[in-house]
N, CA, C and O atoms as a CHARMM CRD file, in Angstrom:
* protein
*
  204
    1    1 UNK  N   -164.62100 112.23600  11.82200 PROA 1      0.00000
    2    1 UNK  CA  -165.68800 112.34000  12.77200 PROA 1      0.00000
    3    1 UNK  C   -166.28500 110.96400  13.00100 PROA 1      0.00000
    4    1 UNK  O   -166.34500 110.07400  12.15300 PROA 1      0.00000
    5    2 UNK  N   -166.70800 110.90200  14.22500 PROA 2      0.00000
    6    2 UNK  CA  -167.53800 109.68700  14.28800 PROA 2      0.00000
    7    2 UNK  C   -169.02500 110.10700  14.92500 PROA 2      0.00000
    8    2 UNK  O   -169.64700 111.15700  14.76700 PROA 2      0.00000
    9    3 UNK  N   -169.35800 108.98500  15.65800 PROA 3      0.00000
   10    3 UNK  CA  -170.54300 109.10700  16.17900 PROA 3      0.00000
   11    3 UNK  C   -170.54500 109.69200  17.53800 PROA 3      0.00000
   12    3 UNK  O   -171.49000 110.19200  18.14800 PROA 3      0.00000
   13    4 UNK  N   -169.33500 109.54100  17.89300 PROA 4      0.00000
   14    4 UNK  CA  -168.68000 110.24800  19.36000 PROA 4      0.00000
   15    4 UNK  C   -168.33700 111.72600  19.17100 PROA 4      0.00000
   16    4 UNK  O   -168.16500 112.55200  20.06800 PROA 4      0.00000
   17    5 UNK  N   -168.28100 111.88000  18.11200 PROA 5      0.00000
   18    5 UNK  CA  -167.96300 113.35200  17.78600 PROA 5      0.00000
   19    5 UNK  C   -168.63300 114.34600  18.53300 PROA 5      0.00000
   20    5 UNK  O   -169.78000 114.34500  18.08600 PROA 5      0.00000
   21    6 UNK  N   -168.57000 114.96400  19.18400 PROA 6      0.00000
   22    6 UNK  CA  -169.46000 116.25700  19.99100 PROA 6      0.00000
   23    6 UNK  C   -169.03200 117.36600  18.82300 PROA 6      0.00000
   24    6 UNK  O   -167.92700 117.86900  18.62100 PROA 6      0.00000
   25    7 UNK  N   -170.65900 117.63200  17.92100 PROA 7      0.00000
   26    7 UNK  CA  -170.90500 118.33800  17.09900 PROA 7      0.00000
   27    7 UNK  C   -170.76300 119.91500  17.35100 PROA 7      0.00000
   28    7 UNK  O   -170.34400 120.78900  16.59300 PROA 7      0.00000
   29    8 UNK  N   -171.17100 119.98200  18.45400 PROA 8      0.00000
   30    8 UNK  CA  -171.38500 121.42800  18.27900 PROA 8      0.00000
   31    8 UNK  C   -170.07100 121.87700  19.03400 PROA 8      0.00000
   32    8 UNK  O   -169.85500 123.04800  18.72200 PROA 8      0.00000
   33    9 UNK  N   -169.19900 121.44900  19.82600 PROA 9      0.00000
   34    9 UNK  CA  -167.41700 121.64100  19.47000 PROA 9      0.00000
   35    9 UNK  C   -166.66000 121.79600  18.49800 PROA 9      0.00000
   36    9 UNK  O   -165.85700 122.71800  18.35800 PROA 9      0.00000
   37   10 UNK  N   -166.88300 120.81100  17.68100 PROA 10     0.00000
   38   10 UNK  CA  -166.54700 120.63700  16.20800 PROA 10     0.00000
   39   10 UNK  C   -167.28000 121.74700  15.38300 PROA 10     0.00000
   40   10 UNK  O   -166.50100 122.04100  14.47500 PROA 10     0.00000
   41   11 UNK  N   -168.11600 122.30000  15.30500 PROA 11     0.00000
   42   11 UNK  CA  -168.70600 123.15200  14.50400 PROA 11     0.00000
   43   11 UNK  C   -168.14700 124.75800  15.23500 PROA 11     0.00000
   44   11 UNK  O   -168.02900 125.62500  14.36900 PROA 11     0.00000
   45   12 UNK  N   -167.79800 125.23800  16.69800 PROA 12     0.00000
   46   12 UNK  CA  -167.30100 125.78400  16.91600 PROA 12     0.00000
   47   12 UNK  C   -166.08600 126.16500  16.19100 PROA 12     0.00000
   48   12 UNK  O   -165.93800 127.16000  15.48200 PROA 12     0.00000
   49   13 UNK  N   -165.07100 125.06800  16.51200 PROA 13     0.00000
   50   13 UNK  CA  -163.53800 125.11200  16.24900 PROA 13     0.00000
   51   13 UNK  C   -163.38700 125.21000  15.08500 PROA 13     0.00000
   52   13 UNK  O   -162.32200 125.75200  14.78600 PROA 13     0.00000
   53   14 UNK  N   -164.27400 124.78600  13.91500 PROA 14     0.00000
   54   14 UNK  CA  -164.23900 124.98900  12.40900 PROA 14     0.00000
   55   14 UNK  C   -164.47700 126.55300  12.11300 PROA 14     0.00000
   56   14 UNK  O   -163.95800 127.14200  11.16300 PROA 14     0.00000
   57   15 UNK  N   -165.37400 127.17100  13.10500 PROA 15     0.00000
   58   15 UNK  CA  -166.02900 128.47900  12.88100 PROA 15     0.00000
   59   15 UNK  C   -164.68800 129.40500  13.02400 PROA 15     0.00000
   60   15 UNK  O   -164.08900 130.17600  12.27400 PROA 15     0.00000
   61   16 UNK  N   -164.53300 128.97800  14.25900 PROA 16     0.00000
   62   16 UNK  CA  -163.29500 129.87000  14.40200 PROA 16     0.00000
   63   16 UNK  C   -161.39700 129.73500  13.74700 PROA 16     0.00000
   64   16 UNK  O   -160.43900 130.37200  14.18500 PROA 16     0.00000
   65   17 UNK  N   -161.39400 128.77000  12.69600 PROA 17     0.00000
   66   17 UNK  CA  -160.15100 127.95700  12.01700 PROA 17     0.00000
   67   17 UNK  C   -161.03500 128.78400  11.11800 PROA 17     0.00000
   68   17 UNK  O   -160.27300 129.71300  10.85100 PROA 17     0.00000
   69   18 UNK  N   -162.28400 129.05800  10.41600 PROA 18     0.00000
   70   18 UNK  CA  -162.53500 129.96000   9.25000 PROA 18     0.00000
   71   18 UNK  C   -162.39200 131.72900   9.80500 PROA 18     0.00000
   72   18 UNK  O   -161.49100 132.50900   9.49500 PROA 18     0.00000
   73   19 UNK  N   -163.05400 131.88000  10.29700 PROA 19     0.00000
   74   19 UNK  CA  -162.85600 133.04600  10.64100 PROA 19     0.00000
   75   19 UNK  C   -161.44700 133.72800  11.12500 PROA 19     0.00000
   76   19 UNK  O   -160.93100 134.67100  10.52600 PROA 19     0.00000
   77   20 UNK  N   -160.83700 133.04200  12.43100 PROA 20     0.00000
   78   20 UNK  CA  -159.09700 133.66100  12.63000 PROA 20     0.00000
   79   20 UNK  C   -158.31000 133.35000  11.51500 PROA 20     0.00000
   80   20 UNK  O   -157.75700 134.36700  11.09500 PROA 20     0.00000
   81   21 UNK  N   -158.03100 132.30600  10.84400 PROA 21     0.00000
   82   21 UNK  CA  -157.07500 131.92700  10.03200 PROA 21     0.00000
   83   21 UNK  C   -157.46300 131.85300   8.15000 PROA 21     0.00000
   84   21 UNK  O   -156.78300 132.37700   7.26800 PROA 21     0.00000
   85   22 UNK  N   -158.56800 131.15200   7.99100 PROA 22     0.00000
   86   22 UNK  CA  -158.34700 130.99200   6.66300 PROA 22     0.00000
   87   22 UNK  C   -159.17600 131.84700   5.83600 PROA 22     0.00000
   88   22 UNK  O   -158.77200 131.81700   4.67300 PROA 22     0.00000
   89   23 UNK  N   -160.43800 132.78800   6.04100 PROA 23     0.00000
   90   23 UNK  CA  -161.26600 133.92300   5.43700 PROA 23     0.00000
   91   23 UNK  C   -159.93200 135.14900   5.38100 PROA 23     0.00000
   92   23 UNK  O   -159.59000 135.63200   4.30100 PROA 23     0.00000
   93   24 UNK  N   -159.19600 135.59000   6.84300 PROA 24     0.00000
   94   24 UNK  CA  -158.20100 136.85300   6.65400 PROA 24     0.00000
   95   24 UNK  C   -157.13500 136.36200   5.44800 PROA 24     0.00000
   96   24 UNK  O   -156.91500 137.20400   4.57700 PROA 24     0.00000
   97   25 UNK  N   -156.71200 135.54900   5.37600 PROA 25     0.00000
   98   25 UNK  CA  -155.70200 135.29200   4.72100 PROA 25     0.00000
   99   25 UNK  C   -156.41000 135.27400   3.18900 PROA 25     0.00000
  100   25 UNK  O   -155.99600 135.95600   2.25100 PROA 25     0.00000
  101   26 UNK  N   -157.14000 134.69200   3.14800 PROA 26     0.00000
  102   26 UNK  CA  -157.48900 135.17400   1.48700 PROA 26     0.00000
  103   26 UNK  C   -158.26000 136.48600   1.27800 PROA 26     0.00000
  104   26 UNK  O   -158.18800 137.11300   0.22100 PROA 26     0.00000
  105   27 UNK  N   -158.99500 136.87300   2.31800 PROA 27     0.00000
  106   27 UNK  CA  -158.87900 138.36600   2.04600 PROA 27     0.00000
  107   27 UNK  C   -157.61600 138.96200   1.22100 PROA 27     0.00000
  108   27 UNK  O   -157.58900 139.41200   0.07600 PROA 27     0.00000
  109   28 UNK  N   -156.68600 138.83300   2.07800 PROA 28     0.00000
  110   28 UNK  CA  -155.57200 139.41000   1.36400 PROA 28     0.00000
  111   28 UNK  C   -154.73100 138.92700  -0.01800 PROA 28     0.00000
  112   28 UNK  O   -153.66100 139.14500  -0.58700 PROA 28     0.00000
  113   29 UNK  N   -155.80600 138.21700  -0.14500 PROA 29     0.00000
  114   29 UNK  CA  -155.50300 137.76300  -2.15000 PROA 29     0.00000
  115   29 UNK  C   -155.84200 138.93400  -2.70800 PROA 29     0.00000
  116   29 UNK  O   -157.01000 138.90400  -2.32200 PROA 29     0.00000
  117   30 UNK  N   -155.76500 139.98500  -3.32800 PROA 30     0.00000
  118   30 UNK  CA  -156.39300 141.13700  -3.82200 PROA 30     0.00000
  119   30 UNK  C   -155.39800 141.68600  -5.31300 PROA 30     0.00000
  120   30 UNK  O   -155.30900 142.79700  -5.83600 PROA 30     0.00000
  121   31 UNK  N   -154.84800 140.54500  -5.61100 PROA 31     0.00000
  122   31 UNK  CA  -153.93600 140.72800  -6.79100 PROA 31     0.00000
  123   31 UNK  C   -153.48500 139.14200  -7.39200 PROA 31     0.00000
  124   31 UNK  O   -153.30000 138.14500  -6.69400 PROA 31     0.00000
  125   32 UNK  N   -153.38400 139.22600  -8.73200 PROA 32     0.00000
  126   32 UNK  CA  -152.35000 138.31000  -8.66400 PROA 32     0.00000
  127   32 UNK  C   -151.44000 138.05100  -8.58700 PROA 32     0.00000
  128   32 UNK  O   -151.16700 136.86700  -8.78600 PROA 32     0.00000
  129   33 UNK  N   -150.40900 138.97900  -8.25400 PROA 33     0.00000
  130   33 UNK  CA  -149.18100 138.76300  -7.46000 PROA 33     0.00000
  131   33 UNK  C   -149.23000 138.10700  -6.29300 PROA 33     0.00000
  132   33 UNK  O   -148.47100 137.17700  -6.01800 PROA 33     0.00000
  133   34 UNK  N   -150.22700 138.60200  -5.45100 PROA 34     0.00000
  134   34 UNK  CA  -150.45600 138.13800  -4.08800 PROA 34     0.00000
  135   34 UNK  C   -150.92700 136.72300  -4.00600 PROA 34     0.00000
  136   34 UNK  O   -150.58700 136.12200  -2.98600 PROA 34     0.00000
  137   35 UNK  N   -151.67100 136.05200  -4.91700 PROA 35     0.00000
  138   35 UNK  CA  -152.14100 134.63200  -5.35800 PROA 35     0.00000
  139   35 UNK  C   -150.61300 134.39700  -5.41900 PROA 35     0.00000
  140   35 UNK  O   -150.00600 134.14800  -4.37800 PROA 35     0.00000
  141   36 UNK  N   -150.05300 134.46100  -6.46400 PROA 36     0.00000
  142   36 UNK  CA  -148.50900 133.85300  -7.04800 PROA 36     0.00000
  143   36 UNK  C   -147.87100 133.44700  -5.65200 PROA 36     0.00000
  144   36 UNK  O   -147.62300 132.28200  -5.34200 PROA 36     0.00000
  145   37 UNK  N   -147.62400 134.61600  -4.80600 PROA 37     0.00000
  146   37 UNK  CA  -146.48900 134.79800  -3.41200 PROA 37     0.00000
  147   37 UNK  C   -147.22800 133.76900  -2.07500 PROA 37     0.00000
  148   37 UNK  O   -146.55200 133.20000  -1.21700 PROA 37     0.00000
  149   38 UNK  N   -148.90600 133.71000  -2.17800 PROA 38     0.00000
  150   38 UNK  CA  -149.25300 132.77000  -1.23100 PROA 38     0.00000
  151   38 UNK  C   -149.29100 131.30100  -2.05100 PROA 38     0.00000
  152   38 UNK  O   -149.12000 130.28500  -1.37700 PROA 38     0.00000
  153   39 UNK  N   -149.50900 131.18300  -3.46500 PROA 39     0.00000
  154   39 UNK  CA  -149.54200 129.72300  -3.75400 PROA 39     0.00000
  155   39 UNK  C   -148.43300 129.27100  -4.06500 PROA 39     0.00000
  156   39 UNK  O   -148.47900 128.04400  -4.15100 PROA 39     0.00000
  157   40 UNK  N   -146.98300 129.89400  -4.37500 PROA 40     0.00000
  158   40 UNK  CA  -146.16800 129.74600  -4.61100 PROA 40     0.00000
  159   40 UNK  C   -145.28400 128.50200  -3.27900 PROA 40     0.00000
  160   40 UNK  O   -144.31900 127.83800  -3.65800 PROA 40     0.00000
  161   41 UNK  N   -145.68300 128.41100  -2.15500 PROA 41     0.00000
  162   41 UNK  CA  -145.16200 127.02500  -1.53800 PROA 41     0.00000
  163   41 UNK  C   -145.52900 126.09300  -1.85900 PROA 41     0.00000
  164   41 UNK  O   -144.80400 125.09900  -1.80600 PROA 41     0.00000
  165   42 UNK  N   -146.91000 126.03100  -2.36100 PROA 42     0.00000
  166   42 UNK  CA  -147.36000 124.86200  -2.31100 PROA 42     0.00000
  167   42 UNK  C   -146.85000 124.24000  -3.69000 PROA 42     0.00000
  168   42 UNK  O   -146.92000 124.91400  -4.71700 PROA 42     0.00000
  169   43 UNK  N   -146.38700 123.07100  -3.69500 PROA 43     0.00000
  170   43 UNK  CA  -145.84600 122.42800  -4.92400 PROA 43     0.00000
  171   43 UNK  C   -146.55700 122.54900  -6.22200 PROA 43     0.00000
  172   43 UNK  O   -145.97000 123.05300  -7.17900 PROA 43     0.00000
  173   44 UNK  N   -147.76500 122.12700  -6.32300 PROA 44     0.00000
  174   44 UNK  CA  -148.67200 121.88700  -7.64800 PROA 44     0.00000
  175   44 UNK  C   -149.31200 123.13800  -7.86700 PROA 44     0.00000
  176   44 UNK  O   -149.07600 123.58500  -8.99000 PROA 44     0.00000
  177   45 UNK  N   -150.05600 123.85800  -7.14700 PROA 45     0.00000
  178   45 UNK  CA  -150.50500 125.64300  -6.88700 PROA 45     0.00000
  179   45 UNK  C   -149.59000 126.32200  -7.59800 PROA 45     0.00000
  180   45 UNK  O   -150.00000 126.82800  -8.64300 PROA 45     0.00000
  181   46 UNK  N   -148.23100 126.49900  -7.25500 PROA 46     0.00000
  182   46 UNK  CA  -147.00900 127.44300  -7.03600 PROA 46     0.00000
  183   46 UNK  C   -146.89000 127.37000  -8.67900 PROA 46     0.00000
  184   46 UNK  O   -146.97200 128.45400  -9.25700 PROA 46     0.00000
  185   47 UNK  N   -146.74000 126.42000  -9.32400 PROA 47     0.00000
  186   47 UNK  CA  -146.61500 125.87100 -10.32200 PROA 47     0.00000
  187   47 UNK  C   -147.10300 126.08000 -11.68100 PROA 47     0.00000
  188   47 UNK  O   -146.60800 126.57300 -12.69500 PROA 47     0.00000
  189   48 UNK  N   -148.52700 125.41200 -11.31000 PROA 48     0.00000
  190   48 UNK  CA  -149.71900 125.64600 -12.35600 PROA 48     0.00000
  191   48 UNK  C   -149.85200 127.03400 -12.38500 PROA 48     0.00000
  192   48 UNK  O   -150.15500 127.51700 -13.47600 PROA 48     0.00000
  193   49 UNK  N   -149.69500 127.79800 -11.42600 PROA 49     0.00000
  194   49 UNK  CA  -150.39900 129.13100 -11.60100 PROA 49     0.00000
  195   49 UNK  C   -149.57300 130.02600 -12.12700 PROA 49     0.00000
  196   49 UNK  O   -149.97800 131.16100 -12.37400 PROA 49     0.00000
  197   50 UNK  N   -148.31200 129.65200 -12.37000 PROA 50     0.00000
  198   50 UNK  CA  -147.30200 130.64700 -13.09500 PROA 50     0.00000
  199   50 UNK  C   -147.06300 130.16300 -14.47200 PROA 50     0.00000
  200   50 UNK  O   -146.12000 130.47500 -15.19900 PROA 50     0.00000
  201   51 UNK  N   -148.18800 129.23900 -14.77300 PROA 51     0.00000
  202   51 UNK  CA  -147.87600 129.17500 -16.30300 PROA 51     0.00000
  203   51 UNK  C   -149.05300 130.19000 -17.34800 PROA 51     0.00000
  204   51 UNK  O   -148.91900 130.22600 -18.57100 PROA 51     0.00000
């Protein structure tokens, strides 16, 4: 961000990148299997969490 940043765009598009995409998706963490199968791409996540 800078000083050019138009805030309240930016505070939009964050609202809605939490709400469509990243709140549903961990909703559906509701196990730890389901943790394992979504952290499981990520290299260091996938990893640590199956020990």
């Amino acid at each position: 961000m800078t000083n050019k940043t138009d805030l309240e765009d930016f505070t939009n598009e964050l609202s809605i990148d939490f709400e469509k995409e990243i709140l549903p998706k961990l909703n559906e963490l509701t196990s730890i299997e389901n943790c394992l199968k979504f952290y499981e791409k990520f290299n260091f996540w996938g990893s640590v969490l199956q020990i």
